[in-house]
N, C-alpha and C positions, 0 to 999 in steps of 0.2 A: 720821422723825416718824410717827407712830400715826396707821394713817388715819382712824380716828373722828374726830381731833384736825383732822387736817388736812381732814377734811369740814366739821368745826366750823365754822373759821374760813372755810372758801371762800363758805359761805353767810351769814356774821355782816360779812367785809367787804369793800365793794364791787370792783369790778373795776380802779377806777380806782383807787382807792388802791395795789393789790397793784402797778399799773402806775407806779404814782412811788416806791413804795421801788425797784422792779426798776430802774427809770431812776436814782436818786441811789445806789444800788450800783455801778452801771455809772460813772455821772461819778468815785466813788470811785476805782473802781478805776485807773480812766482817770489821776486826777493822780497815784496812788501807784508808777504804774509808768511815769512821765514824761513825760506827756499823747502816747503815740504816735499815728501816724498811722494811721487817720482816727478823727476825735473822737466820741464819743457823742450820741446824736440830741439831748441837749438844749443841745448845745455848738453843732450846725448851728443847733437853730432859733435859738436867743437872738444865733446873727451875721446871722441873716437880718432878726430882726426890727431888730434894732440897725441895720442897710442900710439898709433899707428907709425907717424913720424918719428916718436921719439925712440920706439923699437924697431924702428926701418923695417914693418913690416907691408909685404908686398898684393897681400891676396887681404881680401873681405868676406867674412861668408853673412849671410844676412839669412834668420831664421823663420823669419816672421815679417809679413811688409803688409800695411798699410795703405797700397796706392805709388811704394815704391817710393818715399821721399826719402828715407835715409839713404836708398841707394843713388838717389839724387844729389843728398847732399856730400858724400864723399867720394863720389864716381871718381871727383881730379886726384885724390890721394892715396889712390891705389890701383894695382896695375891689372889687376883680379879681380872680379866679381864675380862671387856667386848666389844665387837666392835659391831655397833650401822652399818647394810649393809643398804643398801639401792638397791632396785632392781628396774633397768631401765625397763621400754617398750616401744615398739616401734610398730609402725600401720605399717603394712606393706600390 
C-alpha cells in the first residue's frame, strides 16, 4: 500500500478500531485452520468472562500480562483485579 495512503488512514482511524479488525482476522483465521491450540485472545477472554459469570465469581487474579489487555478485556466483569508482576534482574 502507498504510504501517503496508509498515513491516511492511520490518522483518519482510531487505534482501537485497527485493533479489532486485527483481532477478528486472527479469530478468522483461528476457525479456518481448525481452531488450533492456543485460541486467540478473544477466544480467552469471552471463556473467562463466560467463568466468571456463570460461577459468580467476584475477584480476577492475572499472572502474566502482556501490555494488560486481558485485564482490559474483563476489567467490567469483575469486581477485583489483581496482576501477579514479576520483577526481572540482571547481574551486570
Amino acid at each position: 500500500m502507498n504510504k501517503k495512503i496508509r498515513a491516511f488512514f492511520k490518522e483518519i482511524i482510531p487505534k482501537t478500531v485497527v485493533k479489532r479488525i486485527r483481532d477478528e482476522e486472527a479469530l478468522l483465521k483461528w476457525y479456518l485452520d481448525g481452531q488450533p491450540v492456543p485460541p486467540p485472545d478473544l477466544i480467552k477472554q469471552k471463556i473467562i468472562r463466560k467463568f466468571g459469570r456463570k460461577n459468580k465469581i467476584k475477584t480476577f487474579l492475572e499472572t502474566g500480562t502482556a501490555g494488560g489487555l486481558m485485564i482490559k478485556a474483563v476489567k467490567n466483569n469483575f469486581s477485583k483485579i489483581f496482576c501477579k508482576l514479576e520483577i526481572l534482574t540482571a547481574k551486570i
